[in-house]
Structures are given as C-alpha cells and as structure tokens.
C-alpha beads as a LAMMPS data file, in Angstrom:
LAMMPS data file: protein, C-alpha beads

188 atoms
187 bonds

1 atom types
1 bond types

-500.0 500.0 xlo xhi
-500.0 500.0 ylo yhi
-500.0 500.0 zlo zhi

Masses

1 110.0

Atoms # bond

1 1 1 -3.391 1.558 18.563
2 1 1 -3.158 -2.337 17.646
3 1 1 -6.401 -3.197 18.389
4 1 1 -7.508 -0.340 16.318
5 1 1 -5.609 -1.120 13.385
6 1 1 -6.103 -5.335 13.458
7 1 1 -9.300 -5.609 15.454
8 1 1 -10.384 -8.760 16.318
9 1 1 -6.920 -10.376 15.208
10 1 1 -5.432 -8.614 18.110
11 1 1 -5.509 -11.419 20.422
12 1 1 -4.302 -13.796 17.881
13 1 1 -0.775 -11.827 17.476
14 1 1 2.391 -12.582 19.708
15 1 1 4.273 -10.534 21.799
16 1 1 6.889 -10.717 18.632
17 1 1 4.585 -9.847 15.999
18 1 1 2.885 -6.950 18.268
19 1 1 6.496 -5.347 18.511
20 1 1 7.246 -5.914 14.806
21 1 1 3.808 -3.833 14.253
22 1 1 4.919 -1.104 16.800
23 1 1 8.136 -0.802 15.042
24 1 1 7.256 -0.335 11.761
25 1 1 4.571 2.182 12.613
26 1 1 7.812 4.204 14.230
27 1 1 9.532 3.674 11.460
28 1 1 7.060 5.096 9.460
29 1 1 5.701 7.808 11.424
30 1 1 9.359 9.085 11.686
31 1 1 10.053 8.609 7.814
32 1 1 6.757 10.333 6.840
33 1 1 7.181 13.245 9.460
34 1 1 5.917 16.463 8.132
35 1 1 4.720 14.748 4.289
36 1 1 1.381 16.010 4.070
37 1 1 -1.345 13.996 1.909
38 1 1 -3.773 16.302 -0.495
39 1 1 -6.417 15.821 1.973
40 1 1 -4.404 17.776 4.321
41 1 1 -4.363 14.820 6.905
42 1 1 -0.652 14.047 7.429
43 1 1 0.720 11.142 5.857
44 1 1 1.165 8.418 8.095
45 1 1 -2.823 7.864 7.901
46 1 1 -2.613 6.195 4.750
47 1 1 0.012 3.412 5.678
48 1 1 -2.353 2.944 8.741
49 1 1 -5.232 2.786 6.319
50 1 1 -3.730 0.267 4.221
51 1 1 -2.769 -1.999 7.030
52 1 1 -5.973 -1.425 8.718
53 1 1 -7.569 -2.699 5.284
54 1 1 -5.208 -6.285 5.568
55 1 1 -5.451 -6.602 8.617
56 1 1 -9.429 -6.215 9.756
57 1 1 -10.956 -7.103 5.839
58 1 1 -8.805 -10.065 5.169
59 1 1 -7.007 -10.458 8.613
60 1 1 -2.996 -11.251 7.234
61 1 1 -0.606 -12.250 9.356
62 1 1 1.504 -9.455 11.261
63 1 1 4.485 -9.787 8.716
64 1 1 1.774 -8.360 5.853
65 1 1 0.560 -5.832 8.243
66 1 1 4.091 -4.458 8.933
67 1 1 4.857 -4.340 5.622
68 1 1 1.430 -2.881 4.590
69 1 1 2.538 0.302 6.966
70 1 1 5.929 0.453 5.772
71 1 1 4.732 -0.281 2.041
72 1 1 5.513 3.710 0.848
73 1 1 8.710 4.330 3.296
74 1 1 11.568 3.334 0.559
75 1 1 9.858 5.491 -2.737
76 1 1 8.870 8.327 -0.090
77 1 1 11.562 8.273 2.781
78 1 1 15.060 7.909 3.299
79 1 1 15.043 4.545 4.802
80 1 1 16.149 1.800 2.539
81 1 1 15.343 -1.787 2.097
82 1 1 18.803 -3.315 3.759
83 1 1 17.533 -0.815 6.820
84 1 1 13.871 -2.253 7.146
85 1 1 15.642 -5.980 6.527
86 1 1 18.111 -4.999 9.257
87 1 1 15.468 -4.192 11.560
88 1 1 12.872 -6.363 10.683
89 1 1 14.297 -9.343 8.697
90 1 1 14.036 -10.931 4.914
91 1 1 10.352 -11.497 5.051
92 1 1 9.370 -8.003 5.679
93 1 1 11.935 -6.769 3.763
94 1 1 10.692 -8.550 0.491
95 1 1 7.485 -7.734 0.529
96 1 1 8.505 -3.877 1.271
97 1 1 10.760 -4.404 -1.744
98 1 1 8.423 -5.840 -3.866
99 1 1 5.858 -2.685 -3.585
100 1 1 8.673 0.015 -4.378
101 1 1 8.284 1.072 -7.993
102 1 1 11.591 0.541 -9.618
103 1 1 10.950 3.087 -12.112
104 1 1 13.266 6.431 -12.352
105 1 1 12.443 9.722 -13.836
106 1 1 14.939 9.204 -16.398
107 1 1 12.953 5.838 -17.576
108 1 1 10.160 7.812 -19.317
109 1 1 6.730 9.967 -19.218
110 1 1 4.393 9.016 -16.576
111 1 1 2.689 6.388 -18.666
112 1 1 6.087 4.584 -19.649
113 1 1 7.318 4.378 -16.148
114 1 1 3.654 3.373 -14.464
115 1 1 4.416 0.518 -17.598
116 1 1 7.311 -0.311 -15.999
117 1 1 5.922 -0.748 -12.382
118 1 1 2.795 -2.730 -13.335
119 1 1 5.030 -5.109 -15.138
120 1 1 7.255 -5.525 -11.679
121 1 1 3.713 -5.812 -9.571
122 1 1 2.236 -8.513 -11.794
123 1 1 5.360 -10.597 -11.192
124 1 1 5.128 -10.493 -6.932
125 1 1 4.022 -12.465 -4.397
126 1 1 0.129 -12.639 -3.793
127 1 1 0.681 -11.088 -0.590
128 1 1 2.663 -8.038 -1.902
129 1 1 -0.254 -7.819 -4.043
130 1 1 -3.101 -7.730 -1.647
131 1 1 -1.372 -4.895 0.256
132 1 1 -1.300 -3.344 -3.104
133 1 1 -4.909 -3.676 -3.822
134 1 1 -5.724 -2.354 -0.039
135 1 1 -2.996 0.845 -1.124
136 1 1 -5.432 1.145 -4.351
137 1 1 -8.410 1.057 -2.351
138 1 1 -7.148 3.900 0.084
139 1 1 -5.232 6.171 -2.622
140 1 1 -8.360 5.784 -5.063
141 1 1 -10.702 7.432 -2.332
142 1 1 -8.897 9.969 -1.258
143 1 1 -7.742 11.209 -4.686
144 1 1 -11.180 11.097 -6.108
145 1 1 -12.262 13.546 -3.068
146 1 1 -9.420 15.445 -2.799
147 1 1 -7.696 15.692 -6.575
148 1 1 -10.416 15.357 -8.763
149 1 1 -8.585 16.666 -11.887
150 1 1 -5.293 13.953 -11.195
151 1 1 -8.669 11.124 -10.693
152 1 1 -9.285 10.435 -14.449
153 1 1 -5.245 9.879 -15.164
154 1 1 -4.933 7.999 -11.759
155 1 1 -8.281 6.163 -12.170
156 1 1 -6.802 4.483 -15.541
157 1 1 -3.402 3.226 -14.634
158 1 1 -5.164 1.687 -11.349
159 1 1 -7.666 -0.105 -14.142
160 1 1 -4.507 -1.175 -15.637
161 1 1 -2.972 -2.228 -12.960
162 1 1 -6.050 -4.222 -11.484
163 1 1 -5.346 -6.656 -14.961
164 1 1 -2.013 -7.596 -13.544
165 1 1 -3.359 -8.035 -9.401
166 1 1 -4.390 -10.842 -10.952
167 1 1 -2.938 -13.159 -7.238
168 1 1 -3.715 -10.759 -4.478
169 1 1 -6.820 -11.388 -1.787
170 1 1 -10.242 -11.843 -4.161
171 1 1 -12.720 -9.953 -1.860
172 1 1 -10.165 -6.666 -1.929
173 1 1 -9.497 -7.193 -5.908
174 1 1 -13.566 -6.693 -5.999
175 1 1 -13.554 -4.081 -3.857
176 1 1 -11.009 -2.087 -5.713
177 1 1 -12.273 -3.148 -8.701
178 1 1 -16.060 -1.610 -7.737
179 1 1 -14.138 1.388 -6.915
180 1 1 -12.994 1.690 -10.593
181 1 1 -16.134 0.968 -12.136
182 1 1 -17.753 3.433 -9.853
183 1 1 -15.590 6.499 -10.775
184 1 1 -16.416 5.488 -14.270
185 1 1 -19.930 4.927 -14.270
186 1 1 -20.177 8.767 -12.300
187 1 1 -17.440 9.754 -14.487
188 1 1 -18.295 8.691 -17.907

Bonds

1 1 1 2
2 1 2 3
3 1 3 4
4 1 4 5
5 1 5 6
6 1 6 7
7 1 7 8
8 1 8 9
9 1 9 10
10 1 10 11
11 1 11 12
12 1 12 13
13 1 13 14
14 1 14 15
15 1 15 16
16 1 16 17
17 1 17 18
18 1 18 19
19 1 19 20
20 1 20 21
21 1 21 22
22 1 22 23
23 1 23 24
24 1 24 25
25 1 25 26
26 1 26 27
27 1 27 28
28 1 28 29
29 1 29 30
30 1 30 31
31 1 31 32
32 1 32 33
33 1 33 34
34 1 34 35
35 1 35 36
36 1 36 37
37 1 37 38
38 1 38 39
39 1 39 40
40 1 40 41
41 1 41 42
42 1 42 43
43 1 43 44
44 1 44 45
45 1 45 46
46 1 46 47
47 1 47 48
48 1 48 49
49 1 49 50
50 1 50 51
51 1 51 52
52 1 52 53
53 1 53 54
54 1 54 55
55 1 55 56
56 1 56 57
57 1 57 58
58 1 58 59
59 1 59 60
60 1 60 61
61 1 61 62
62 1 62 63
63 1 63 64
64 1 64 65
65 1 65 66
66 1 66 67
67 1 67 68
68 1 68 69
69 1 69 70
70 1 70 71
71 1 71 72
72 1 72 73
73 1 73 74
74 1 74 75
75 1 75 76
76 1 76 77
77 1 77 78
78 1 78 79
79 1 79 80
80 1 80 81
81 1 81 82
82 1 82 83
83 1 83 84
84 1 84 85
85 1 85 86
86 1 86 87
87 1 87 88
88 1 88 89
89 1 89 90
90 1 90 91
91 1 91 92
92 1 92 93
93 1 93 94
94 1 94 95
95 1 95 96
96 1 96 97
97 1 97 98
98 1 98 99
99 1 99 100
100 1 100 101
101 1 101 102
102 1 102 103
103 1 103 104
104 1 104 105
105 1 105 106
106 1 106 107
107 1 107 108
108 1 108 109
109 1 109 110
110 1 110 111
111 1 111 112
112 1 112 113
113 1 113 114
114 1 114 115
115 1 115 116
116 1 116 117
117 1 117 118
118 1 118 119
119 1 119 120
120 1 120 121
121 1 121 122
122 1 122 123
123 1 123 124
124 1 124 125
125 1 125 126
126 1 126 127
127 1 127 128
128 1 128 129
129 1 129 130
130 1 130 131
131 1 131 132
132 1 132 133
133 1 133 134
134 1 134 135
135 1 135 136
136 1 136 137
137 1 137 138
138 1 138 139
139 1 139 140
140 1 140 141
141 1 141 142
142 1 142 143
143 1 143 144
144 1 144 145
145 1 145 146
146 1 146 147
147 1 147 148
148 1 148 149
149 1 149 150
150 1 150 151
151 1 151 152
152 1 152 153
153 1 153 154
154 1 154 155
155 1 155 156
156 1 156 157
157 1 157 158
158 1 158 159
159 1 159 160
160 1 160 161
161 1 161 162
162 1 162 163
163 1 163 164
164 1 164 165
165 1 165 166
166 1 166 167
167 1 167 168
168 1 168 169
169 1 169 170
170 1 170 171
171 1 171 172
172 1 172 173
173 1 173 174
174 1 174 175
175 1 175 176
176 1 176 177
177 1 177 178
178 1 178 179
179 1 179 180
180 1 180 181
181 1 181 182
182 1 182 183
183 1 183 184
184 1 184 185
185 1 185 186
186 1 186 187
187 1 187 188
C-alpha cells in the first residue's frame, strides 16, 4: 500500500515515517468504517486520494501525507484532535487541526458558515493548504460525476476558496484551479 500511495518517495521515507503513514491510514479506515461516498466507493478512498495527490504530484514529507489521510477524521469521525496528537504528535496534529472547519450549524446558512471556514483556511500553514487544494482536486471530481445538481453550489465556494489558497503548492493551485474553470466553461 505505501508504495502505491507515495510512489517513487517510498524509498526516501524511514522506518518512523512509514509507521506514522500505516497508522493514520488505520486510524482512518476505522473512523470512516461503513461512511459511504456518493460514488458508492466507501470512504476511505478519498483520504487515500488526497494523500496520493501530496505525496506522488508534489512528493511532501510523510508528516503532510499522514495528515492528508487523516485530513476529514475530526469533522467526519469521532476521533478528536488531542487523540491524533496523542498518537501521532503536535505536527500532525496541527495540520489535522488546521483543515477541520470550525464552523457549527448554529453559525449560519451554508454560505455564512463556508464564510467562516475560508476565512480560517486562508490564515494556515502552506502545507495545510496544499492538502487542501489536493482535497479540492479529489472532492471536485467526484462531485461533478456523481452529484451533478450539488456541482454548481460546490463548484462556487471552491472558486472562493481557491482566492484565499493563496500559500499552498503552485502546480496543485493550477490544477484545481483548471478544474474550476473547466466545470464553468462546460457549465456556463
């Protein structure tokens, strides 16, 4: 599974950093067990996506690519960020922290509280950004496939959002930021 999901960076990673991986994809599996995704593929394959994307596109280091799988665990699980810092330290921990939307129900509509999570995103560390542009780049696919009526609504807070990526990896900004022009230009 690792040199699947970092490639040619597998050789590169220690014996620490290759357990750190395998940890948080148990972590995640486990969390995500039985969450389905609209394309009917169970869950875990987009936290594998989006540290696939980090790790073979832009090859981070394996703190990025742990946190990249663990990325949706906090908003969509019952693990915590003291339990992911517990088990795998400050480092992962922050940048884990710094992708969970801190917006509540109670905070708004939709568009208020996606307000209130770009302003947290455009804040973060370029890092916690890149894995957010590779988590754009995944979700934007697969919910222009799968839930083309949610696209249009989805498609526009993602071209919002790519204002405020403004520090993550360049060649994944462009990527994600072809993806949005795409769905517009064959969207209108």
């Amino acid at each position: 599974i690792y040199e699947d999901l970092v490639g040619t960076s597998y050789q590169k990673i220690s014996s620490k950093g290759k357990k750190i991986i395998y940890d948080s994809i148990v972590i995640a599996y486990n969390g995500h067990d039985g969450q389905i995704r609209k394309s009917g593929e169970a869950y875990i394959h987009h936290p594998l996506e989006v540290a696939k994307i980090v790790s073979n596109d832009i090859g981070l280091f394996y703190i990025s690519i742990a946190s990249a799988i663990l990325h949706d665990t906090v908003e969509d699980t019952a693990t915590t960020v003291d339990d992911i810092k517990a088990q795998f330290g400050d480092r992962v921990a922050k940048l884990v922290s710094e992708l969970t939307d801190v917006s509540k129900p109670e905070d708004g509509n939709r568009a208020t509280r996606k307000g209130i999570d770009r302003a947290k995103l455009a804040g973060v560390s370029a890092d916690a950004q890149t894995i957010k542009l590779a988590d754009l780049i995944s979700n934007s696919k697969s919910i222009v496939k799968y839930d083309p009526s949610f696209a249009k609504v989805y498609m526009d807070e993602k071209r919002q959002l790519l204002a405020v990526l403004t520090k993550g990896n360049s060649l994944l900004r462009a990527l994600a930021q072809d993806i949005v022009d795409s769905y517009y230009k064959n969207n209108g």
